[in-house]
C-alpha positions as CSV (number, residue, x, y, z in Angstrom):
1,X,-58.9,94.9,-136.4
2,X,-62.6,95.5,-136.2
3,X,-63.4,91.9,-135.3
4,X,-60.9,91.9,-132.6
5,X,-61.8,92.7,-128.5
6,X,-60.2,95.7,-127.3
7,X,-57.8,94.5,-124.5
8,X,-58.6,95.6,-120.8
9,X,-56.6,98.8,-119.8
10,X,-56.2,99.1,-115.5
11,X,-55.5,102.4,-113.8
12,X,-52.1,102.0,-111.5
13,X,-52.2,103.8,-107.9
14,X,-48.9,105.4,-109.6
15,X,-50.8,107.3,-112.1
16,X,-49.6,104.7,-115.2
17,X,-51.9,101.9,-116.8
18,X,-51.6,98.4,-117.4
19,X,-52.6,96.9,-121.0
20,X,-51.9,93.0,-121.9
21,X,-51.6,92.5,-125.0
22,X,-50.2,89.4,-126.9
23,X,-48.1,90.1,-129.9
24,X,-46.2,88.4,-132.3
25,X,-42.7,88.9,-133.0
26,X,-40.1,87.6,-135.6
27,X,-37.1,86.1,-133.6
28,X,-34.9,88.3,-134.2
29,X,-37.2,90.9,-132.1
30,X,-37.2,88.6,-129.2
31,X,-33.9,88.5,-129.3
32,X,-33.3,91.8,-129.4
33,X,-35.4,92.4,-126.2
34,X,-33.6,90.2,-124.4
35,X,-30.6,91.9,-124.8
36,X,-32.3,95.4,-123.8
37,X,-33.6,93.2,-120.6
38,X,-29.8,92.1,-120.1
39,X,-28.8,96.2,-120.5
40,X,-31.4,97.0,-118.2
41,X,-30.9,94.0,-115.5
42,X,-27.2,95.1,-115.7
43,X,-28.3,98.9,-115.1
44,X,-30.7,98.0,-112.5
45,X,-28.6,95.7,-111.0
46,X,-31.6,93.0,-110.7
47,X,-33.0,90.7,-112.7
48,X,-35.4,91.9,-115.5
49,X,-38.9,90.3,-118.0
50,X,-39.3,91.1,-121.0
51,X,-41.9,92.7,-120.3
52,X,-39.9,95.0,-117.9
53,X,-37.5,95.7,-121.3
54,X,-40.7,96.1,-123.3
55,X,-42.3,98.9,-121.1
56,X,-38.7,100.5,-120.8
57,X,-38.4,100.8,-124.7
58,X,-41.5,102.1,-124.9
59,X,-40.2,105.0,-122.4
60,X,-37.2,105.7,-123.4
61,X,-38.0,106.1,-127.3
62,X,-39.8,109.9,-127.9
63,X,-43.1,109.9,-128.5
64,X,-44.0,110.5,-132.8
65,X,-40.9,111.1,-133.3
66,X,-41.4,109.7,-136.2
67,X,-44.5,112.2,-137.2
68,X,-44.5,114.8,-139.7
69,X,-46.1,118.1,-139.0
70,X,-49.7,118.4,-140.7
71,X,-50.2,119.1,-144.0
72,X,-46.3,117.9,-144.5
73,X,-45.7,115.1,-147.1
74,X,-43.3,112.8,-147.5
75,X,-40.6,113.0,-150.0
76,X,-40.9,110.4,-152.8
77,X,-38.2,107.7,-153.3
78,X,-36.5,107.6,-156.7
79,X,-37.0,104.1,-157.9
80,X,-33.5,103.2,-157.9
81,X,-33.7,103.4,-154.0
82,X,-35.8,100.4,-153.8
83,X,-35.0,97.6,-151.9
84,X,-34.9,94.0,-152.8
85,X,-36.4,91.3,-150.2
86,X,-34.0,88.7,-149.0
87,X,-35.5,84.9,-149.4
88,X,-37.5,84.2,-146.4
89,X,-35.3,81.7,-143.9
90,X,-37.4,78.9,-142.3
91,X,-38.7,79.7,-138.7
92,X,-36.4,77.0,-137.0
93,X,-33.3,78.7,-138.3
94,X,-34.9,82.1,-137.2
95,X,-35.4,80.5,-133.6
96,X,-32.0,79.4,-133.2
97,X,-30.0,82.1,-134.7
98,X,-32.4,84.2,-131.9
99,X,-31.7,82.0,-129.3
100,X,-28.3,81.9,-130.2
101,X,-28.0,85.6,-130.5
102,X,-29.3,85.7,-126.7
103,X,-27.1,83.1,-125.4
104,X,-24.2,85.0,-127.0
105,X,-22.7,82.2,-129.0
106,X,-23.7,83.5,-132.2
């Protein structure tokens, strides 16, 4: 990440800031945020980006929620709890069972 620009960050009048950053999701995560954008377009009674659902994810999930206290470790996993990888699927069928997942026929 060292050989990467650090992306501008604005201050809002409201007190919030404004980063752009690109990133690069797996389908199923766009999918996924388009149905939080139809949840929130639904709640909001307007139309909604995705990067109106992105910003409200990021809101509405606690902050290091996922954070242990200092000095805490985690608990090791017996090996027996592993988990096998499932056979990677080819992007296209990734991009339509997205896409199909949004649409609702899937």
């Amino acid at each position: 990440m060292n050989d990467r620009i650090t992306p501008p960050m604005h201050a809002l009048p409201d007190g919030e800031a404004e980063i752009s950053l690109v990133v690069r999701l797996p389908w199923e995560d766009v999918a996924r945020l388009g149905q939080e954008a139809g949840r929130l377009a639904a709640q909001m009674q307007r139309p909604v980006t995705l990067d109106e659902a992105v910003s409200n994810r990021l809101r509405s999930t606690r902050p290091a929620a996922h954070a242990k206290p200092a000095g805490e470790q985690p608990a090791a996993m017996p090996a027996s709890a592993s988990v096998s990888s499932l056979p990677p699927r080819p992007p296209a069928d990734q991009a339509r069972q997205a896409i199909e997942r949004i649409n609702g026929t899937a």
